[in-house]
VODOLO-579939 format. One record per residue (C-alpha): x, y, z. Coordinates in steps of 0.05 Angstrom, whole numbers, plus 5000, padded with zeros to 4 digits. Example, Ala and Ser with C-alpha at 12.3 -4.5 7.8 and 13.67 -1.06 7.14 Angstrom:
BEGIN
524649105156
527349795143
! end
This chain:
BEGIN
621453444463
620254184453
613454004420
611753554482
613154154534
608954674493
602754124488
603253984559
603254704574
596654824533
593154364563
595654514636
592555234613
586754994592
584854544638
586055114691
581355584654
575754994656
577454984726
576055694733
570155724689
567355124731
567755634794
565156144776
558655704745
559155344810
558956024860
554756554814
547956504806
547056004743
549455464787
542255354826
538555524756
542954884739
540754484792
534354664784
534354384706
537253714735
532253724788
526553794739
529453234692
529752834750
523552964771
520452744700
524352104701
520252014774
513552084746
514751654688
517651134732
510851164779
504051524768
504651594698
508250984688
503150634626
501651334608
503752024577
506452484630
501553114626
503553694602
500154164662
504353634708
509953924685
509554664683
506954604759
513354274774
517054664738
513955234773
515754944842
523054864828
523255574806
521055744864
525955374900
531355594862
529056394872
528556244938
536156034934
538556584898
536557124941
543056864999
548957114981
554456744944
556556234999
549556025029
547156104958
552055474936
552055114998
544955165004
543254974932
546554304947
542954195010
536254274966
539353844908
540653324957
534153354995
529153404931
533352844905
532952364967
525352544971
523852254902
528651664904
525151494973
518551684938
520751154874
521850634927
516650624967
511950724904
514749964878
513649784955
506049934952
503250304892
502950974943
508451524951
510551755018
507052075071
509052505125
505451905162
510451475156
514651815198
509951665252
511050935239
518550965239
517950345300
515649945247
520450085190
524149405188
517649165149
520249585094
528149665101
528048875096
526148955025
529949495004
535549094970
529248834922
527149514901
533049804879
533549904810
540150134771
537450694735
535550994805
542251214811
540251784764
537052084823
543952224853
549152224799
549653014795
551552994875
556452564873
559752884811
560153494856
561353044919
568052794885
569953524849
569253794916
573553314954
578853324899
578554014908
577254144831
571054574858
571555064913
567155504948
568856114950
568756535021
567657244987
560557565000
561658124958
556858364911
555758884855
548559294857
546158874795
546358274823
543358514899
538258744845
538158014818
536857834894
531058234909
527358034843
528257304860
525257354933
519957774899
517857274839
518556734895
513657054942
509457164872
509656524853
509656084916
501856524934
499356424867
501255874820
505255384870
499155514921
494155334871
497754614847
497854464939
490554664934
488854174876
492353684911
488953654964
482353574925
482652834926
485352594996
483951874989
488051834922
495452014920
496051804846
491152384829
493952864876
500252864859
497352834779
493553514798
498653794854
505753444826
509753184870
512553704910
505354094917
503053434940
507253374994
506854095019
498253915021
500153245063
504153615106
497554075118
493053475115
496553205173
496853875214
490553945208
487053245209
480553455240
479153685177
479053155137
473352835184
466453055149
462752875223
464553125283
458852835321
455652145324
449252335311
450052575248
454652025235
449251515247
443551875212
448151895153
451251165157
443050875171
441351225111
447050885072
444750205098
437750255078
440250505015
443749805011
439049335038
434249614988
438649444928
443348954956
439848685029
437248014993
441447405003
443246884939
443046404989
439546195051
444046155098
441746545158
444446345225
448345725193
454545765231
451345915310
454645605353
460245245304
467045435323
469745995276
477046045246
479346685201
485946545177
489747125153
495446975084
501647335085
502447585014
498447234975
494447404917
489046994876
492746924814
497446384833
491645954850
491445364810
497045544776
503445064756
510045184744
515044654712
509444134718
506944264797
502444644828
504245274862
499845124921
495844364921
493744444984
489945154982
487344894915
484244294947
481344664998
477845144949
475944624903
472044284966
468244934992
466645784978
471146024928
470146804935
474746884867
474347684871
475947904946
480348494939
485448804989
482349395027
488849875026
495649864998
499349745052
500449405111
498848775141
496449135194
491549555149
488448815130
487448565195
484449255217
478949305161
476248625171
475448685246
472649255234
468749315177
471549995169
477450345123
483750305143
488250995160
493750915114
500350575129
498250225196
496050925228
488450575249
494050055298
499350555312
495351235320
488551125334
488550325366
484850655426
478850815402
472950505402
470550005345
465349515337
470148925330
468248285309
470748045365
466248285413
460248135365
462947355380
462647465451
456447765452
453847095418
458146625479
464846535439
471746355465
476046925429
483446955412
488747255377
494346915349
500847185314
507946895314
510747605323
511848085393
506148525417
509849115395
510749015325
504649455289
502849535375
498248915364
498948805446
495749445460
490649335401
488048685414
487748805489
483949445463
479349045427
478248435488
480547925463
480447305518
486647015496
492947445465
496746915429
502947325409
510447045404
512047025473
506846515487
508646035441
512045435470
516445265423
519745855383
525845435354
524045595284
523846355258
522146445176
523947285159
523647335232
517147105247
514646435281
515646035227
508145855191
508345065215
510545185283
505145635293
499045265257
501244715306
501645095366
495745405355
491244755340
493944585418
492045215439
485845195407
483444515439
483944785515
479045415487
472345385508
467245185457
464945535425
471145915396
473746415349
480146405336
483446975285
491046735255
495247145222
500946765188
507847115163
513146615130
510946935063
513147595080
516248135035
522747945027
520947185007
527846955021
524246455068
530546635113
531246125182
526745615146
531744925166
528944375112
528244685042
525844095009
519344375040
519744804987
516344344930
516444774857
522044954815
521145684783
525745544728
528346114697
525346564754
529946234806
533546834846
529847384826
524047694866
517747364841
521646714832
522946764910
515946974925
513046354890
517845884931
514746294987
507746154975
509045464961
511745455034
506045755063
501845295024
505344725056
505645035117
497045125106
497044405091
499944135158
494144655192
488544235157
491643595181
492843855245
485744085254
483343385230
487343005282
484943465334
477643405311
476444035302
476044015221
469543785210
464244225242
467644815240
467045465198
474545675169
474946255128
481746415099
483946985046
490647315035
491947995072
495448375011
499348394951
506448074947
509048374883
509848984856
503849204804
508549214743
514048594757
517348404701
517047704716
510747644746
507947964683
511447514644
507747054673
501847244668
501647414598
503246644586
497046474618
493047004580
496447414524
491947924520
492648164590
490548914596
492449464639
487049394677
487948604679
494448834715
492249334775
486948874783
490248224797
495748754842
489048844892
485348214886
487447584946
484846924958
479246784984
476446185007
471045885070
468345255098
461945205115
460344475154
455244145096
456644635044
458244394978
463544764923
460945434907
464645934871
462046684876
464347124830
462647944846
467048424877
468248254960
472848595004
475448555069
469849015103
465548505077
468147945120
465848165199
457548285171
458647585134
460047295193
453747735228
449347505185
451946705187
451946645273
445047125269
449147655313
449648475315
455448725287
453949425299
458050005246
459249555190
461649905118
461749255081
455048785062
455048095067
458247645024
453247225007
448547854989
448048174921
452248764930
456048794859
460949304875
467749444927
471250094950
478750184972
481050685016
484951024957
478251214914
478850574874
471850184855
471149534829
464849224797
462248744767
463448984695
467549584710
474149824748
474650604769
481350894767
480551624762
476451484707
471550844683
473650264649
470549634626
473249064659
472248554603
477448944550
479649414594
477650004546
475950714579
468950854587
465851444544
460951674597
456652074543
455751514501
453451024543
445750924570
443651424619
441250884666
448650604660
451751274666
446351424735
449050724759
456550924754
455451534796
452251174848
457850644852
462351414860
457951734917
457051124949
463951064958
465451734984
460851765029
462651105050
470251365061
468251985099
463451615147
470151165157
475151655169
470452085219
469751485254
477551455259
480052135261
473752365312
472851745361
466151635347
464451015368
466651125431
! end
């Protein structure tokens, strides 16, 4: 018994004088330097789980964030004890909420965060909706150190202490840390924010140059001072500039495969707009049945454009914005939210300019992505927008469901004067792919096996719905005789899964084993594509289209003037595509940062290859650039106005 007390009484000792010894850590100045070692692990873990995710993580990436928390923690050190703890947390906490919110929204869409966003906060259901798909276990590594001292603080195991006193060695200790921090944020950290902002198209490479922390100290710049990032400031120029570029391209590209000049006057013209959904599940099966019959049919009978890639990686809104408009999109719905009142030349207008009956149609309010005020921007005749819809009984993820608005809109459609355009979004397939409100399930024809329940088992049920939902449109537009002589065009507005799914690479390493990297980010950008032209056999054309390319298609097909157009049409020889993040895709190769062949995905070795080759590459790379600033002057500046 004796024994017992003696025992008890060493380690009631003891565990006081860890007690203590945790204090003092916890309230001197080793307890940021701590922090500041957790932050930088953490911050590791972020990069590997993101931009560097198929790759090594650079070695320069992590002495320049290395040198940024030091910075941040000297910056800590110089408050005296009490701010010096309580604000070392508050740091912790924020740096760690920034890169968890930074890994989310980098599954989301391939893109960290941007001060933008918070410009766009009206439209943040899009995202919070799929939140509960993101997270990831091992994200809880971004927060396990707070809530360790969370729960030691509540249990009162850590306390901090009220005492500001200090000894001259450590007000000493002070003053060098607010002077190293001064030191280093000028010099070092400065430099990593200036290299970031070297490439403002491409937030992979900036924060690969920059880190993440200097990259978010340039966006926060970049967005103070947007005028800056417009290389025009006046139209002229502008236009000298952009005519220049044209010529350029109807020298080497101007040509048409095909001769189909002024086809599609007067023919009523339908762009239907995909929620979600990419080329590769096109004529694909799972457990015996196709994923979508009814898209396949109608690409087996007409234009199968099987390499139309996504303009941005974003929104919905970004999709809609660069095929109007021929023109890049402002990241994360900005072109809709920020700049919807400037001037474009819309393809909308180019259709009323030829005598065309124009709408709009969307099972969704105006003020979602402020499509009311953008559409009316644009002059549209006829706004089709939730609140106009007759019947509104069924809602799929919160949206007019997909068949009650293909039918609704065929009615609508048949009072329109001819001829029409009529531009559809659709929405049942949205992120999330719950298919949440839809009432009969059986509508829902595949089973995904052993991908039931998970994300990209629920986003092929969704697709499947929406290719249902696609094939009651086509019947629809039959019984109203409206099928036959008119011009539909149809191609999915973005990505539905994440680049790097486990699932969805699963299955597509079934259908080709030897799937590369670049197999991968490829088939994350690429959507279906598909168009009806009245008399037109099957056709499948194979280069690189985008999005831009769709409204000078159209030009060239009704003989109209489209005015600003960045794209070429389709039909046209242009052999290579530009997104808005400094990505190229060609024929034969895919730019990422750097070149790589397309047909093994194996990085190209610029010195060994033929100098025409080599000359041919850097065209694709100025092209594009100049292609982007043109674009975002046009944007930021107004100048179309």
């Amino acid at each position: 018994m004796e024994n017992r007390k003696v025992v008890n009484q060493e380690l009631k000792v003891n565990k006081e004088k860890i007690i203590e010894i945790l204090n003092k850590v916890f309230n001197s100045i080793w307890f940021p330097i701590i922090i500041g070692i957790i932050l930088l692990l953490k911050t590791i873990f972020f990069y590997g789980n993101t931009i560097t995710i198929r790759e090594a993580i650079d070695k320069n990436l992590v002495i320049g964030t290395v040198m940024f928390l030091v910075t941040f923690m000297c910056i800590v050190c110089v408050l005296p004890n009490r701010a010096r703890t309580v604000t070392t947390i508050i740091v912790g906490t924020l740096l760690s909420v920034l890169l968890f919110a930074d890994n989310l929204y980098y599954i989301y869409s391939s893109s960290v965060l941007s001060i933008a966003q918070m410009t766009n906060l009206q439209y943040g259901e899009e995202i919070m909706g799929t939140i509960p798909m993101l997270l990831e276990f091992r994200q809880i590594l971004y927060f396990i150190d707070i809530i360790l001292i969370v729960v030691l603080l509540l249990t009162k195991i850590l306390k901090i202490q009220k005492k500001n006193k200090a000894d001259w060695k450590v007000n000493v200790l002070r003053v060098l840390s607010g002077v190293v921090a001064i030191v280093l944020f000028f010099t070092i950290d400065a430099d990593y924010v200036e290299k970031a902002g070297e490439d403002p198209y491409n937030k992979d490479t900036q924060v690969k140059k920059g880190t993440i922390y200097g990259y978010h100290i340039s966006d926060i710049e970049s967005l103070i001072n947007i005028k800056k990032r417009a290389k025009y400031d006046n139209k002229e120029e502008m236009i000298s500039d952009y005519e220049e570029l044209k010529d350029e391209y109807d020298e080497k590209y101007g040509e048409s495969n095909y001769n189909l000049d002024g086809i599609a006057k007067g023919k009523n013209v339908i762009i239907l707009q995909l929620e979600s959904i990419q080329e590769f599940v096109i004529n694909k099966t799972i457990n015996g049945k196709e994923i979508t019959p009814n898209l396949n049919k109608f690409i087996e009978e007409n234009i199968e454009f099987s390499n139309m890639f996504m303009q941005s990686y974003s929104t919905t809104a970004d999709s809609e914005f660069s095929a109007i408009t021929s023109l890049y999109p402002m990241e994360n719905g900005m072109s809709y939210s920020r700049y919807y009142s400037n001037k474009y030349d819309d393809i909308f207008t180019m259709f009323k300019n030829e005598g065309y009956d124009t709408s709009y149609m969307h099972g969704n309010y105006g003020y979602f992505w402020n499509r009311g005020n953008v559409y009316r921007t644009f002059g549209v005749n006829h706004l089709e927008l939730k609140d106009s819809f007759d019947d509104t009984s069924e809602n799929v993820m919160g949206y007019l469901s997909d068949e009650l608005l293909y039918k609704q809109a065929v009615e609508k459609m048949k009072t329109y004067n001819m001829p029409f355009f009529s531009f559809i979004v659709s929405a049942s397939s949205h992120t999330g792919f719950t298919l949440d409100g839809l009432e009969d399930r059986s509508k829902v024809s595949i089973d995904v096996g052993k991908y039931k329940d998970t994300f990209f088992g629920n986003y092929l049920e969704s697709v499947n719905y929406a290719d249902y939902a696609f094939g009651t449109f086509i019947e629809e537009l039959k019984e109203a005789d409206l099928y036959d002589d008119t011009i539909i065009f149809i191609y999915g507005d973005h990505n539905g899964i994440d680049m790097y799914n486990e699932e969805m690479l699963d299955f597509l390493e079934q259908i080709n084993p030897n799937i590369t990297d670049v197999d991968i980010k490829l088939n994350y950008i690429r959507v279906v594509c598909s168009m009806k032209i009245p008399g037109m056999e099957n056709l499948t054309i194979e280069k690189p289209v985008s999005k831009l390319d769709i409204k000078p298609t159209f030009e060239y097909l009704i003989s109209g003037q489209a005015g600003v157009s960045l794209g070429t049409n389709m039909f046209a020889r242009k052999d290579f595509i530009s997104l808005n993040n400094e990505r190229i895709v060609t024929s034969r190769y895919y730019y990422d940062e750097k070149w790589f062949r397309i047909i093994d995905g194996i990085e190209v070795d610029l010195e060994a290859i033929p100098e025409d080759e080599k000359e041919l590459l850097y065209e694709y790379y100025n092209d594009m650039e100049e292609e982007l600033a043109i674009s975002t002057s046009i944007s930021i500046n107004n100048l179309l106005k």
